[in-house]
Z-matrix of the N, CA and C atoms (Angstrom, degrees):
N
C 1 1.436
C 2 1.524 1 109.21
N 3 1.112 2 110.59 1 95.40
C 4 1.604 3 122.83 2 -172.96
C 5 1.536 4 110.36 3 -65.46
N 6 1.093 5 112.67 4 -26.74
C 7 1.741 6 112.69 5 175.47
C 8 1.000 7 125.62 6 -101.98
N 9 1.369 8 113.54 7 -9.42
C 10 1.725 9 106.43 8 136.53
C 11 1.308 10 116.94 9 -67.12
N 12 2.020 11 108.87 10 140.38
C 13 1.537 12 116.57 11 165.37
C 14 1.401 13 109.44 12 -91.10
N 15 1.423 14 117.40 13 119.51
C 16 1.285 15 116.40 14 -163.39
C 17 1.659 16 82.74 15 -103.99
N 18 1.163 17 105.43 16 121.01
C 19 1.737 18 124.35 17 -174.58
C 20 1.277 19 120.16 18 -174.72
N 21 1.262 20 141.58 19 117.05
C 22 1.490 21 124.57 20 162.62
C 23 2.042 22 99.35 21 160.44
N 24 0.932 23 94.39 22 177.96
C 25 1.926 24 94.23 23 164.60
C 26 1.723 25 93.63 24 -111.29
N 27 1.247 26 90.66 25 133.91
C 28 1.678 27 112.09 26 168.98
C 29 1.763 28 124.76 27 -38.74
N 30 1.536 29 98.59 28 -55.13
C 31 1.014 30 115.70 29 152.46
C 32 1.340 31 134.67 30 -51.91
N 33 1.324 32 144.16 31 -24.37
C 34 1.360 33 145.42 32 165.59
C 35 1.695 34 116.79 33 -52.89
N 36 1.590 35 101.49 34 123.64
C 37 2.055 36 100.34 35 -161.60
C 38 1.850 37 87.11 36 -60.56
N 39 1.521 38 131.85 37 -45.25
C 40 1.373 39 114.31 38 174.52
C 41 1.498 40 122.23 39 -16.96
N 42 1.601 41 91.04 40 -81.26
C 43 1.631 42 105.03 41 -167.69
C 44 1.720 43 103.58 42 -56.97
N 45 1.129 44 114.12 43 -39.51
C 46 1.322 45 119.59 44 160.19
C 47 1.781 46 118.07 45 -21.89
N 48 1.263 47 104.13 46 -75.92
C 49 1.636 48 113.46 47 -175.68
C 50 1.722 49 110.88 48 -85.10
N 51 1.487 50 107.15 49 0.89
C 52 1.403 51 95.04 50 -161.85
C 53 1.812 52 107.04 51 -66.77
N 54 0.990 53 156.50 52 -13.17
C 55 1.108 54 138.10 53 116.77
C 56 1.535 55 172.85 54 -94.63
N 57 1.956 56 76.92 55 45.63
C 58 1.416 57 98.86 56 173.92
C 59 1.555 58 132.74 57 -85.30
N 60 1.255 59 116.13 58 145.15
C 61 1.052 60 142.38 59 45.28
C 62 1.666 61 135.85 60 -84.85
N 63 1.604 62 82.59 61 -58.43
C 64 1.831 63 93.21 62 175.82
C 65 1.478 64 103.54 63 -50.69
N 66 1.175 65 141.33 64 -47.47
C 67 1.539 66 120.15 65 -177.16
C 68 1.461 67 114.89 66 -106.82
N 69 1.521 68 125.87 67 139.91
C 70 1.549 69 102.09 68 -178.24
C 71 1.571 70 93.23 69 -139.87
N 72 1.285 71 97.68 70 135.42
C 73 1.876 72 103.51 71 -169.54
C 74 1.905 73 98.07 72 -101.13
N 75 1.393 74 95.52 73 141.71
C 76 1.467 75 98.44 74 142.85
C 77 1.469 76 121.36 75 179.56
N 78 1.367 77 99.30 76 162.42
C 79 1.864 78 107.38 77 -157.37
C 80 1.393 79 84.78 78 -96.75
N 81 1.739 80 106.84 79 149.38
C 82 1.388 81 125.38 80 -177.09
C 83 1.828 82 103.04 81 -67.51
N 84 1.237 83 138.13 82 146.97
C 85 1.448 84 146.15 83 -165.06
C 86 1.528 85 94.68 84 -100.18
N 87 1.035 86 87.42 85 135.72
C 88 1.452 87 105.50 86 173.57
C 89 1.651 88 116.77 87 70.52
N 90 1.208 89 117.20 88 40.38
C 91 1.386 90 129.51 89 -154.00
C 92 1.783 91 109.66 90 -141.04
N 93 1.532 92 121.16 91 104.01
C 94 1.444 93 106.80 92 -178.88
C 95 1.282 94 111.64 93 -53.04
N 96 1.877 95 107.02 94 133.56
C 97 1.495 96 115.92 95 -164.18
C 98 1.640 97 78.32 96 -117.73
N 99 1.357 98 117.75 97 -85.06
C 100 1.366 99 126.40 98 -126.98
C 101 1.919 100 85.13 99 -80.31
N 102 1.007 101 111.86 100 -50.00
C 103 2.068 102 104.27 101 177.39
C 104 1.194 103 107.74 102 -92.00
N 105 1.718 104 123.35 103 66.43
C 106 1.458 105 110.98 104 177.78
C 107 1.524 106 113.62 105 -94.91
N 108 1.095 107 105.13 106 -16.10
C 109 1.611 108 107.13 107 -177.30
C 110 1.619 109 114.43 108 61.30
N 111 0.942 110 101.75 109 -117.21
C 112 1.375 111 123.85 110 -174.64
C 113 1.940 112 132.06 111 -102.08
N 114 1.950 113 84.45 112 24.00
C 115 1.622 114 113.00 113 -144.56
C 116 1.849 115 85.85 114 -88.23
N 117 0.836 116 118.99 115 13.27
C 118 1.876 117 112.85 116 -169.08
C 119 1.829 118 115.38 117 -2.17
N 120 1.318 119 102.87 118 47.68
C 121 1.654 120 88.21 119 176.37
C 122 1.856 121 99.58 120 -126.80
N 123 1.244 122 107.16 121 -58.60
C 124 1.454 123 112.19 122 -171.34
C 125 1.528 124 108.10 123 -81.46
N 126 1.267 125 105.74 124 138.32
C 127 1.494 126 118.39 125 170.46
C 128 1.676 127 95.39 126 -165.53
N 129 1.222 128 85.61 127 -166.31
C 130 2.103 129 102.69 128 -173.57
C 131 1.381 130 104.26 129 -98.83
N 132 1.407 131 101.15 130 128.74
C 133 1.539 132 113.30 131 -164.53
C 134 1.854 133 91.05 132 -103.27
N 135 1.232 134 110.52 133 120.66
C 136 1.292 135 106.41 134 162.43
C 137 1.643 136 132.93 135 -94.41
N 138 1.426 137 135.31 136 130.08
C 139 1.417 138 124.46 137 154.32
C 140 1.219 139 123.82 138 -98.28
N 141 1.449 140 116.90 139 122.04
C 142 1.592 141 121.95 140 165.58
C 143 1.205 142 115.56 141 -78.74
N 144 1.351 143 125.03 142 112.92
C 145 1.835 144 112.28 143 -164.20
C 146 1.285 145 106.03 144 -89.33
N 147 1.592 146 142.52 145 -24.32
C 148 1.129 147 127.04 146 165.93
C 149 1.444 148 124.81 147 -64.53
N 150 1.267 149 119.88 148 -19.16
C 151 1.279 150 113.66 149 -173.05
C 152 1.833 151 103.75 150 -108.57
N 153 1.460 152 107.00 151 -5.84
C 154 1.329 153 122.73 152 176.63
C 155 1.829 154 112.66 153 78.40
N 156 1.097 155 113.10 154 10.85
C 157 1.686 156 117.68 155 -153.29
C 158 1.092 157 93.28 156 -109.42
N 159 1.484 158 121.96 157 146.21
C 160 1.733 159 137.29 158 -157.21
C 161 1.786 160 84.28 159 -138.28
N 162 1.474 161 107.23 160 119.94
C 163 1.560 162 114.88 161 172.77
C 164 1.698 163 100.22 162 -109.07
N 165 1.402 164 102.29 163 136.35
C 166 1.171 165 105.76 164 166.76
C 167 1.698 166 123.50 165 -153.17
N 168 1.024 167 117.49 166 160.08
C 169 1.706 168 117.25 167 -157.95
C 170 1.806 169 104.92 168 -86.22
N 171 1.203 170 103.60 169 -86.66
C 172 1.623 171 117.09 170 165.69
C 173 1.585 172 140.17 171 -106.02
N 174 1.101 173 120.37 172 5.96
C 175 0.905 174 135.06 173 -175.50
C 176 1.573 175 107.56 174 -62.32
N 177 1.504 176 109.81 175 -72.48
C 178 1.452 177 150.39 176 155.54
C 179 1.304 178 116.58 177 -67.31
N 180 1.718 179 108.46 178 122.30
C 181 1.833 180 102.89 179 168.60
C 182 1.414 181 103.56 180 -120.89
N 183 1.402 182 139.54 181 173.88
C 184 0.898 183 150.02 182 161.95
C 185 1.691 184 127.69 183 -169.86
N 186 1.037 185 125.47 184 125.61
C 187 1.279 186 143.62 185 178.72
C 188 1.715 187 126.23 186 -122.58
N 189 1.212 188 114.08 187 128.14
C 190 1.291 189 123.88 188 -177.57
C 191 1.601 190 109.68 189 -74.00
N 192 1.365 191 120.44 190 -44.21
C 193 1.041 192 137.73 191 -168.41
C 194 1.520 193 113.30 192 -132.07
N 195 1.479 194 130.49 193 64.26
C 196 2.141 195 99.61 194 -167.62
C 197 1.304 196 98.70 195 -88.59
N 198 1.259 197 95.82 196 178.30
C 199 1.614 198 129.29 197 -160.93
C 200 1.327 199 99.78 198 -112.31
N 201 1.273 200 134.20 199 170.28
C 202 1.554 201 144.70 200 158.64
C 203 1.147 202 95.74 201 -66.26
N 204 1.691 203 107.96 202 135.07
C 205 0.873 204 143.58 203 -4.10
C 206 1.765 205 125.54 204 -79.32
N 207 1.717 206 98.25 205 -11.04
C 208 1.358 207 125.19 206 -166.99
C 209 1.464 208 99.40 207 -51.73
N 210 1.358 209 116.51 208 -54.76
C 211 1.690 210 129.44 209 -155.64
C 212 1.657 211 93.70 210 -60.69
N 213 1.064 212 144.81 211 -18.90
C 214 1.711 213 151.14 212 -148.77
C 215 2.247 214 92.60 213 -82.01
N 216 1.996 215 102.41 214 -53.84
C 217 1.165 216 104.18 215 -179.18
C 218 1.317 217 120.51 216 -125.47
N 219 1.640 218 101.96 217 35.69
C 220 1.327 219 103.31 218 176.39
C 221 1.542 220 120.57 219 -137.99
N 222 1.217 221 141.94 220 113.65
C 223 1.417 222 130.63 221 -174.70
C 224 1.584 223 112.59 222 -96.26
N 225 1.360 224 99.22 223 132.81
C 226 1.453 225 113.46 224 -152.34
C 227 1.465 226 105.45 225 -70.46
N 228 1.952 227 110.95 226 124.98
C 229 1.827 228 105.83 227 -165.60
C 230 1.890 229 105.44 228 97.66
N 231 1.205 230 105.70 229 -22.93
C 232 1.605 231 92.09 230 178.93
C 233 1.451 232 115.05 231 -114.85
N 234 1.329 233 96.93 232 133.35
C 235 1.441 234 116.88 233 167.82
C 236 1.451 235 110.91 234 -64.55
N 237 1.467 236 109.14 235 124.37
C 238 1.665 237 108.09 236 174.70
C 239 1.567 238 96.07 237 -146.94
N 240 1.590 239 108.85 238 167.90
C 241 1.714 240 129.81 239 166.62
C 242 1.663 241 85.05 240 -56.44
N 243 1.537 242 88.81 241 157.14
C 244 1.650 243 128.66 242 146.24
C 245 1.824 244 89.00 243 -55.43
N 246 1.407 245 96.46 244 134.53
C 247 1.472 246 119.54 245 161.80
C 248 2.091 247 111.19 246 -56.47
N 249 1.333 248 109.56 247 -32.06
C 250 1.223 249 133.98 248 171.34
C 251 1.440 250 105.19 249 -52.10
N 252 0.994 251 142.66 250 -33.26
C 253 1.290 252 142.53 251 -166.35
C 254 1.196 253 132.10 252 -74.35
N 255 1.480 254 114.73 253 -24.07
C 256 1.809 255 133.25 254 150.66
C 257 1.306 256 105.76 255 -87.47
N 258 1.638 257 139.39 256 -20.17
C 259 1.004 258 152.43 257 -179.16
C 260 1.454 259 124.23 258 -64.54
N 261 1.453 260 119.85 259 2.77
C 262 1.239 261 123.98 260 -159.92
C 263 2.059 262 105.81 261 99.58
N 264 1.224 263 123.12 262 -14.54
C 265 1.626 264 106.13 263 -178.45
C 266 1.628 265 92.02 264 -76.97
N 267 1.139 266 159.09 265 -86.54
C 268 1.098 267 140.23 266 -165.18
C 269 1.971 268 122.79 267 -59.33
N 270 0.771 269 122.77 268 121.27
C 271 1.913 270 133.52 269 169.37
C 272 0.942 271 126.95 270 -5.25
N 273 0.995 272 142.05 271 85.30
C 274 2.153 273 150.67 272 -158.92
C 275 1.710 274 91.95 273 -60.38
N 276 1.458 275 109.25 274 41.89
C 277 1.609 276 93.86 275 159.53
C 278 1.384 277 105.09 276 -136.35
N 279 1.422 278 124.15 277 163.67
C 280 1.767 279 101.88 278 169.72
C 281 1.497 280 99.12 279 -92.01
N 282 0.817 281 157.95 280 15.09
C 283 1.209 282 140.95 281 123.58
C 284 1.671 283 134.31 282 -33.72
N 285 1.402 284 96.67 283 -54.53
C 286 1.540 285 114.23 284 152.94
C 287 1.509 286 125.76 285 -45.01
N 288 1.582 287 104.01 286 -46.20
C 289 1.269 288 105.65 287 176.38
C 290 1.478 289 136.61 288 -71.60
N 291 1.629 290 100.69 289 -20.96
C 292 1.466 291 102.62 290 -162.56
C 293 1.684 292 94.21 291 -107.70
N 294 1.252 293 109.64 292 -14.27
C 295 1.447 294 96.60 293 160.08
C 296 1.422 295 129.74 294 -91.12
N 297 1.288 296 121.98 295 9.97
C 298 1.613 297 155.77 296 -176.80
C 299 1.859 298 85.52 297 -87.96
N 300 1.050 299 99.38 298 -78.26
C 301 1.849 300 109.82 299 177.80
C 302 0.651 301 110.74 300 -49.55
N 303 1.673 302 145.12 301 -52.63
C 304 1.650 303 137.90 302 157.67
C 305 1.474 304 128.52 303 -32.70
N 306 1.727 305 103.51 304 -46.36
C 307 1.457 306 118.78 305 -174.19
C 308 1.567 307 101.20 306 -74.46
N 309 1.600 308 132.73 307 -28.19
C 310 1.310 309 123.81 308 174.89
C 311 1.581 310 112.49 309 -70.75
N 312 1.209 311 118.56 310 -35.98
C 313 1.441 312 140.87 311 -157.58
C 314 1.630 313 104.06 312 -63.31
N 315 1.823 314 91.29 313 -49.27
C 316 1.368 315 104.80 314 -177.06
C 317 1.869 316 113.03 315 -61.95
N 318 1.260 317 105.43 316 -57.40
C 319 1.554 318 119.23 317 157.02
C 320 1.428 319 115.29 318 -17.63
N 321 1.189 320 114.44 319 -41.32
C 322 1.188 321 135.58 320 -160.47
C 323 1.819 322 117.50 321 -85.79
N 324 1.382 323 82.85 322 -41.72
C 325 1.633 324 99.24 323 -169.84
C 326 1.239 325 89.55 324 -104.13
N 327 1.119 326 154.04 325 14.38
C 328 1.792 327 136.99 326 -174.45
C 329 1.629 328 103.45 327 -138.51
N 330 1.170 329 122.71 328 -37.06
C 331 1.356 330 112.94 329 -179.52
C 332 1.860 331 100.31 330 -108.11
N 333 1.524 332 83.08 331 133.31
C 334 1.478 333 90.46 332 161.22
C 335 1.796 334 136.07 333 -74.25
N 336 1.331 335 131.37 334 57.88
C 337 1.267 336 141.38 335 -127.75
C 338 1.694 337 85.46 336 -85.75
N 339 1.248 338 113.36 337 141.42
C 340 1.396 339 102.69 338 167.86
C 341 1.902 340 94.20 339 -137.34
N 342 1.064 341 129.77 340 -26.90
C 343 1.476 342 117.31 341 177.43
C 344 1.843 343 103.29 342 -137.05
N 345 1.271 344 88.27 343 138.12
C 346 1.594 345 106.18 344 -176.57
C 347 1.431 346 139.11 345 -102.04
N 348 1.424 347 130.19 346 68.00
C 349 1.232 348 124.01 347 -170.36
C 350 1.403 349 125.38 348 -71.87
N 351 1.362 350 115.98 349 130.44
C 352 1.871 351 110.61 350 -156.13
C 353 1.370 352 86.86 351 -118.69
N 354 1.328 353 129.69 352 121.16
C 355 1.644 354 108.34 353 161.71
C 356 0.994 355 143.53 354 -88.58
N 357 0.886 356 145.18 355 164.52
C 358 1.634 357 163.58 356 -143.49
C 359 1.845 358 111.95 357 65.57
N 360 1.603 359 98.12 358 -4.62
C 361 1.416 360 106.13 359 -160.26
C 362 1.449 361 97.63 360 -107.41
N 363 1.638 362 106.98 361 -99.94
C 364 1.697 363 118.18 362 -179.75
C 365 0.846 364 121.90 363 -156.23
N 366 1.231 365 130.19 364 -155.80
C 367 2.017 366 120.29 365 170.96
C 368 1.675 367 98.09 366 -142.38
N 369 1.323 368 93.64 367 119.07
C 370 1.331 369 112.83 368 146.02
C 371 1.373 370 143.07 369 -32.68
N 372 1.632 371 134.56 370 58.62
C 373 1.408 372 127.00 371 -148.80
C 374 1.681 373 97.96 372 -84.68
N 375 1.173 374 111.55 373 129.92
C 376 2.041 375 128.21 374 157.45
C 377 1.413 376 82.20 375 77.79
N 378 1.555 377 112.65 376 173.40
C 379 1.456 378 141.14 377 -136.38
C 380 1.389 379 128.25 378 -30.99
N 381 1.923 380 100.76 379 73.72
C 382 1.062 381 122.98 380 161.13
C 383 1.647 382 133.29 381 -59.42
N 384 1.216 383 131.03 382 -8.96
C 385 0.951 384 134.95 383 -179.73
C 386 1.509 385 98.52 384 -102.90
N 387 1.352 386 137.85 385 -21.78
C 388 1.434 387 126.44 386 -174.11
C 389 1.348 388 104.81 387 -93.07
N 390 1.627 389 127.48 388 -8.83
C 391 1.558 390 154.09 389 -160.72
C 392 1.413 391 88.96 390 -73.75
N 393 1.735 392 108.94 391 -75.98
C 394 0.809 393 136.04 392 -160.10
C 395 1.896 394 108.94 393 -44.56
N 396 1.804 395 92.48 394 -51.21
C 397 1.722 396 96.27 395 -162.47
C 398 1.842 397 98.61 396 -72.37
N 399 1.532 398 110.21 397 -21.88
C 400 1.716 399 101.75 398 -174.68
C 401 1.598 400 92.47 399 -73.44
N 402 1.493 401 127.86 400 -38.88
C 403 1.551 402 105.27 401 -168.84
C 404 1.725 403 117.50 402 -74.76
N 405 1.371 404 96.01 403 8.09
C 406 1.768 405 95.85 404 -167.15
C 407 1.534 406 93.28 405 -91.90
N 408 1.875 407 109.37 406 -36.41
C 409 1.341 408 108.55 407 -175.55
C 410 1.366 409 106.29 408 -84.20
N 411 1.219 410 134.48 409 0.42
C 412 1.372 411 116.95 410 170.01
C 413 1.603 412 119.57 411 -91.34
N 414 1.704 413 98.59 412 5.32
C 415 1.428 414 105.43 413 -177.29
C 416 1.440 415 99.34 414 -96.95
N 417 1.000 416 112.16 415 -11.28
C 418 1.661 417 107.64 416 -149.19
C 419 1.904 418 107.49 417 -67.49
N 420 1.247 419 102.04 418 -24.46
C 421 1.894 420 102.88 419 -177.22
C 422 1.664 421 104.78 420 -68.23
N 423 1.661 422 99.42 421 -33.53
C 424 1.266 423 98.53 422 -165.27
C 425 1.885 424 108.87 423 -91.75
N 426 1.460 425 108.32 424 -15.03
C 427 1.328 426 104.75 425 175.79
C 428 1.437 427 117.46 426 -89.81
N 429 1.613 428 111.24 427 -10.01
C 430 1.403 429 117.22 428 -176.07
C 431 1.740 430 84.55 429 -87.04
N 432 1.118 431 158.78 430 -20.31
C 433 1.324 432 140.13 431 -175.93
C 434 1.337 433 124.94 432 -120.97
N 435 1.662 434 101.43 433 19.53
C 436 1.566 435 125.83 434 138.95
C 437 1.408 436 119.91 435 -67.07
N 438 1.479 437 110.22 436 -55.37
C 439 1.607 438 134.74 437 170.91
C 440 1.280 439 104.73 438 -64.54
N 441 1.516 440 153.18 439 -5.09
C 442 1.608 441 135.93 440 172.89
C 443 1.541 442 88.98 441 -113.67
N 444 1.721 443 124.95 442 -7.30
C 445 1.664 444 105.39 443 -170.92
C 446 1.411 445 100.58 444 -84.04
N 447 1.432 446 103.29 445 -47.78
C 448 1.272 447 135.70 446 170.38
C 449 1.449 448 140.64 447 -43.04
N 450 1.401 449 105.02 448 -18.16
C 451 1.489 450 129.74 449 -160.11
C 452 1.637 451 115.24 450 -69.52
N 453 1.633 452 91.60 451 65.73
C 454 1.332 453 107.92 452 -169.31
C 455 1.459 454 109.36 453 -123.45
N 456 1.403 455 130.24 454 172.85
C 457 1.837 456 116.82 455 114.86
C 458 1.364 457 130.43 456 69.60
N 459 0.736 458 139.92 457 174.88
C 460 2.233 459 131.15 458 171.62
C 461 1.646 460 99.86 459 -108.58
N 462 1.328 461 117.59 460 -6.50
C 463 1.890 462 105.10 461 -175.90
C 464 1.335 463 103.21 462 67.91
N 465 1.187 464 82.59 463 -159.50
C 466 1.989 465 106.04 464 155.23
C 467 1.023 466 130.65 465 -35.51
């Protein structure tokens, strides 16, 4: 796309909003962005508000149907985290963590998400916003005992 200027740090709240409304970007908090390496969890979560659809890379997986090896951490129809996400994608502090849970929450409460495209995976068609709040609560045993291992420090 030649008329896009592809320039800026990802991270900057500018480049961030620069085409909002209809599109509104944002990277998960408390999440290695800029040295992730090989971290498959954080990237830039996009919402398209006219079409209501939230694209995102790793953060979010989802599959209608997976295949081996997929089927092992994925139940077919549910929206869940990257396995990465107790793995080092969210901040080895609980500080990190509970503002990780805030930053989904917010996601949650501000965009009206109704279909979910995850890539490498599938898209989620209709009640994306209730998707969202069951995969936050299915994290919650495992993010509350990130936050007591963790119970240190600011992290990330």
């Amino acid at each position: 796309m030649p008329e896009i200027p592809w320039a800026g740090k990802e991270n900057d709240p500018a480049w961030l909003q620069r085409w909002s409304p209809e599109l509104e970007l944002r990277i998960p908090d408390r999440t290695e962005f800029e040295n992730a390496g090989d971290d498959h969890f954080s990237n830039v979560v996009a919402f398209h508000r006219p079409s209501k659809t939230m694209a995102v890379d790793d953060t979010w997986m989802f599959m209608e149907d997976p295949a081996l090896p997929a089927w092992l951490v994925l139940k077919p129809g549910v929206l869940r985290f990257h396995p990465r996400m107790a793995l080092g994608g969210v901040g080895k502090s609980s500080v990190a963590v509970e503002r990780f849970r805030a930053w989904v929450e917010g996601v949650i409460r501000d965009w009206d998400v109704e279909n979910i495209a995850c890539a490498h995976d599938g898209v989620a068609m209709g009640n994306g916003r209730n998707r969202l709040r069951k995969s936050l609560e299915d994290v919650k045993p495992t993010l509350d005992r990130m936050a007591k291992k963790y119970n240190y420090g600011s992290g990330i």
